[in-house]
C-alpha positions as CSV (number, residue, x, y, z in Angstrom):
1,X,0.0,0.0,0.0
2,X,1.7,3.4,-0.7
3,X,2.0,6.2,1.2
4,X,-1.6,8.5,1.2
5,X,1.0,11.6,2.0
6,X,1.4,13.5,-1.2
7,X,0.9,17.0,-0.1
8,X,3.4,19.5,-1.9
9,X,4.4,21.1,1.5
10,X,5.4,17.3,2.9
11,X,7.1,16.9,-0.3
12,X,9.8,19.7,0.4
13,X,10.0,19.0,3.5
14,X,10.8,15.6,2.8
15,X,13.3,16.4,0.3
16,X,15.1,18.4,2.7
17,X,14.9,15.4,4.4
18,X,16.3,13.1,2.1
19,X,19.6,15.0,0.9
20,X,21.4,15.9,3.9
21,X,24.6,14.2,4.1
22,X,26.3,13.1,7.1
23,X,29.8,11.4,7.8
24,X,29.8,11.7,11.2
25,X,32.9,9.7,12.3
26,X,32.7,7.3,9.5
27,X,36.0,7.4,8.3
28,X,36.1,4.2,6.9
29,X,33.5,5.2,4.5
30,X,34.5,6.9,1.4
31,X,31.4,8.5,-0.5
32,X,31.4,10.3,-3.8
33,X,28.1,11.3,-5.6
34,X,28.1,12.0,-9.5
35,X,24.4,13.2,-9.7
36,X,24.2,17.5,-9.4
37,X,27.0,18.3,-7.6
38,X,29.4,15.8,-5.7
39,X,29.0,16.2,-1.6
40,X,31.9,16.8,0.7
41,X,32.8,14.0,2.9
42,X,34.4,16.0,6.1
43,X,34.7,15.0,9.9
44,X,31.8,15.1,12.1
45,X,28.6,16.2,10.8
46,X,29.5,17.0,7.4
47,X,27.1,18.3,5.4
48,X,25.5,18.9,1.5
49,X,26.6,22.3,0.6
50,X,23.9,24.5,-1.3
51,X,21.3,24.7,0.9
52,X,17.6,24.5,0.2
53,X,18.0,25.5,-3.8
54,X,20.9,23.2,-4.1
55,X,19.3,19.9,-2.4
56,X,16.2,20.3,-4.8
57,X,18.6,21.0,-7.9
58,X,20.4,17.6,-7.4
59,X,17.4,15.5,-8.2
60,X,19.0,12.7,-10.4
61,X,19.6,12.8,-14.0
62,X,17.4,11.7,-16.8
63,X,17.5,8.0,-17.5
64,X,15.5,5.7,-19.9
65,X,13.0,3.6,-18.0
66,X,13.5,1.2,-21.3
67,X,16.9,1.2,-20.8
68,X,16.8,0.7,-17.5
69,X,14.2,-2.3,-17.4
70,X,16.8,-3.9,-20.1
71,X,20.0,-3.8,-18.2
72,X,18.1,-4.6,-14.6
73,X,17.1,-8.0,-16.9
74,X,20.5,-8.1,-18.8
75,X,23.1,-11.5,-17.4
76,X,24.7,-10.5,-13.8
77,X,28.4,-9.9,-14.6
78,X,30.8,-12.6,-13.6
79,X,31.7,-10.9,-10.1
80,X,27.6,-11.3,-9.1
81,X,26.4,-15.1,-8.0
82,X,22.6,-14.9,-8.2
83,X,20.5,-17.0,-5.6
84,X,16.6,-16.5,-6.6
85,X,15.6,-19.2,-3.5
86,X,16.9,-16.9,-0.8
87,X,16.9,-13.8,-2.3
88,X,20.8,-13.2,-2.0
89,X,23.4,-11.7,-4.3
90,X,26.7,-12.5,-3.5
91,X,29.8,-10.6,-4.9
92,X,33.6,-11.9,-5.5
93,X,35.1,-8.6,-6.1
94,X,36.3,-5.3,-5.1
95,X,35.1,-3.2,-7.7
96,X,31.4,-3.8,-8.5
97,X,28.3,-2.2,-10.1
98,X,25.1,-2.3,-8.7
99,X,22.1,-1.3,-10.3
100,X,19.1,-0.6,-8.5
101,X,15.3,0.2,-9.4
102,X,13.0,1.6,-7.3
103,X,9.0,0.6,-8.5
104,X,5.5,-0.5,-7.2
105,X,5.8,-4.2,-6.0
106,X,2.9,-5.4,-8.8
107,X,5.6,-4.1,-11.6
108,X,8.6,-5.7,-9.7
109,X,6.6,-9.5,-9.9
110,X,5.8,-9.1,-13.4
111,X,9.8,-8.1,-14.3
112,X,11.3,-10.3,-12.4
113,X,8.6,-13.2,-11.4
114,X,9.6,-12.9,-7.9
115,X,7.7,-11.6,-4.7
116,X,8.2,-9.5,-2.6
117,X,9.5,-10.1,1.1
118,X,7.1,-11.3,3.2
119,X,7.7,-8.3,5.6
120,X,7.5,-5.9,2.4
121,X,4.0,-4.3,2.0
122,X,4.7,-1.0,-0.2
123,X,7.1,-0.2,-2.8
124,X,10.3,-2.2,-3.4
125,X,13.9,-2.1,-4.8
126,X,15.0,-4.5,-7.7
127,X,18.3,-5.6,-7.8
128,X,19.9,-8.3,-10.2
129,X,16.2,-9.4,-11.1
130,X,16.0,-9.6,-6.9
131,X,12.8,-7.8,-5.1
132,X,15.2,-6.4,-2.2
133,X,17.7,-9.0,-2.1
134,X,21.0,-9.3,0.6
135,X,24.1,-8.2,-0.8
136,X,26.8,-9.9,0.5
137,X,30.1,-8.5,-0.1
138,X,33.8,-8.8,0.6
139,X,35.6,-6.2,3.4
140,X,37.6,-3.5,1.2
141,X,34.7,-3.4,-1.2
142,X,33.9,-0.3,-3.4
143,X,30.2,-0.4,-4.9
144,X,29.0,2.0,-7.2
145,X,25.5,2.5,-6.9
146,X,22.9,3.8,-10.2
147,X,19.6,4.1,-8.3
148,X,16.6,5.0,-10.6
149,X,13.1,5.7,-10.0
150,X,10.7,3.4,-12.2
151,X,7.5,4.6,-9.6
152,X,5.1,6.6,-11.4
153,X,3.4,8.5,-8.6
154,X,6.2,8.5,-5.8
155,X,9.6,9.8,-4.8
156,X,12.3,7.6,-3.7
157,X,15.6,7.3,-2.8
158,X,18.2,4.7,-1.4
159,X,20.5,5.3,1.3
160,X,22.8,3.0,3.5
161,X,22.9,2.8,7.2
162,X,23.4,0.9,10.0
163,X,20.3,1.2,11.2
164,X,18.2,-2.1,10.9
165,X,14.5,-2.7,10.5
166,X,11.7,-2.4,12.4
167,X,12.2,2.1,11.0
168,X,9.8,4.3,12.0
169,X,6.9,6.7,9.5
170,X,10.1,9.1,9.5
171,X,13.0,6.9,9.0
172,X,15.4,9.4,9.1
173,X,14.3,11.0,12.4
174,X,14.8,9.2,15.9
175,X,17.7,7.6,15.9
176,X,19.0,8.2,12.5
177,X,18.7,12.1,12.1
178,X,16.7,14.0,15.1
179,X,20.1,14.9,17.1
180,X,21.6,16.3,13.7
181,X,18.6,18.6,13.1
182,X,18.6,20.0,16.9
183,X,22.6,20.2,16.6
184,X,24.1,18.2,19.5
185,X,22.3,15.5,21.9
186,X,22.3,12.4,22.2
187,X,23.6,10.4,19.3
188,X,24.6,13.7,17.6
189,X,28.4,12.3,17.2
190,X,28.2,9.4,15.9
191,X,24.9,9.1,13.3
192,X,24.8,5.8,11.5
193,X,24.5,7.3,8.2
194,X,26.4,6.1,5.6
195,X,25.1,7.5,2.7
196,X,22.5,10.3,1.5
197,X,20.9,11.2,-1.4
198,X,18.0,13.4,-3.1
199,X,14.7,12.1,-3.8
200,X,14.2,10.8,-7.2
201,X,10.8,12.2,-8.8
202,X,8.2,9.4,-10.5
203,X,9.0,8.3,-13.6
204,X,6.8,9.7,-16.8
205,X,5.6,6.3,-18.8
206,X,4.4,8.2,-21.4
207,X,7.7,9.5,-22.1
208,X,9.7,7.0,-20.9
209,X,11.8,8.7,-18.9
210,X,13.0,8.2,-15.4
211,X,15.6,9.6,-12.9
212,X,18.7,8.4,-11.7
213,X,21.3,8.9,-9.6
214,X,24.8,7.9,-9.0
215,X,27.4,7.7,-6.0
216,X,30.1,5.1,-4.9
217,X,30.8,3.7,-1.1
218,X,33.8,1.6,-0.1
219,X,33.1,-0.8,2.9
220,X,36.2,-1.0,4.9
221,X,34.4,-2.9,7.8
222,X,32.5,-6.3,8.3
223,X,29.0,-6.1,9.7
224,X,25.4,-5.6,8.7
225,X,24.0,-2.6,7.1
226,X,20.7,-2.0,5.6
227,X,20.0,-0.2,2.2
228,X,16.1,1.5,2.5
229,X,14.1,4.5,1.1
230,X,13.8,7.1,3.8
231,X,10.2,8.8,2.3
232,X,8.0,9.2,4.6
233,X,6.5,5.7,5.4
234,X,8.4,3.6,3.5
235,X,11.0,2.2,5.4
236,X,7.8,1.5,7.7
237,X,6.1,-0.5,4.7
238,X,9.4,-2.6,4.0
239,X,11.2,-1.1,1.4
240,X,14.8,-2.0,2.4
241,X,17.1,-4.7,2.4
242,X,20.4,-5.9,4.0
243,X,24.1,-5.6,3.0
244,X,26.7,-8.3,4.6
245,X,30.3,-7.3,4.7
246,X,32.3,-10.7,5.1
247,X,35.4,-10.3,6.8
């Protein structure tokens, strides 16, 4: 079921939201985005420069939603090993490319004739022909992330924390986010943020067209992380998934 929030005012709110980055002690992590301009990864509490204008410039670039569809459904390269029975891709090298499709879960059965997870009752993310698979990954690895929005009536986006499920209606308050917007308190040096990013607008059908957006994260630590959409809700309705970092 999706969100019934669609208000314009929630929507700028929640894009302010959705592209405020944070490093916060995460030096480990190296981040890069190639969508609008790059962010800054600094020491504690580093943040998107640009303010308001410049988080609602960087909404993705255009993308093809054919084009898309066709490389989601293209042969994993050699590096990905494809389980459909437990919903698992498993990489075997350092350097990878992951694409990843954010859509309604009807259009993610019918592309990939899999379900979604039983805990999954919204939107979804399709990954290697996955409905929001585990990615399980090597220590030292560097991903490079294309997410694209194939939704035609909601924003989304996909960020990495390490955060798990059960996420709240506002996924990135609470724990994630609240101590960074009152600027100290509890939590407020060390956010489990890994990664942010803008939210993607729906995808036009009748053109064809989409929008995507790029950034790259190395994982220089084992553990669990969680990739998930941080609109409003829909961390709530299941629309995340893990990532293992083998040691």
């Amino acid at each position: 079921m999706k969100s019934s929030v669609k208000s314009s005012t929630l929507v700028i709110v929640a894009v302010g939201l959705g592209i405020v980055f944070a490093a916060a002690q995460l030096t480990p992590m190296v981040l890069s985005g190639s969508a609008g301009r790059p962010p800054s990864v600094g020491g504690t509490g580093s943040w998107f420069s640009g303010g308001m204008t410049g988080m609602m410039a960087a909404a993705g670039q255009p993308a093809s939603i054919q084009q898309s569809i066709q490389a989601m459904q293209s042969p994993p390269p050699p590096y990905a090993r494809v389980t459909r029975s437990n919903d698992t891709v498993a990489f075997d090298s350092q350097n990878i490319d992951v694409l990843v499709l954010a859509m309604i879960p009807d259009r993610a059965a019918n592309l990939t004739g899999m379900q979604p997870p039983s805990y999954s009752t919204g939107d979804v993310f399709v990954i290697y022909g996955l409905v929001n698979p585990t990615l399980v990954i090597p220590k030292g690895t560097s991903i490079h992330f294309t997410i694209a929005n194939l939704d035609d009536d909601m924003y989304h986006n996909m960020v990495v924390s390490s955060i798990g499920p059960p996420y709240p209606y506002m996924s990135m308050e609470g724990g994630m986010m609240s101590s960074f917007w009152q600027g100290g308190g509890k939590g407020s040096a060390s956010l489990p943020v890994l990664s942010m990013m803008p939210f993607l607008p729906p995808a036009d059908y009748r053109q064809g067209s989409a929008y995507e957006y790029s950034y790259a994260l190395t994982f220089n630590q084992p553990g669990n992380l969680w990739y998930l959409c941080t609109y409003p809700g829909h961390a709530l309705q299941g629309m995340y998934g893990e990532i293992l970092v083998t040691g």
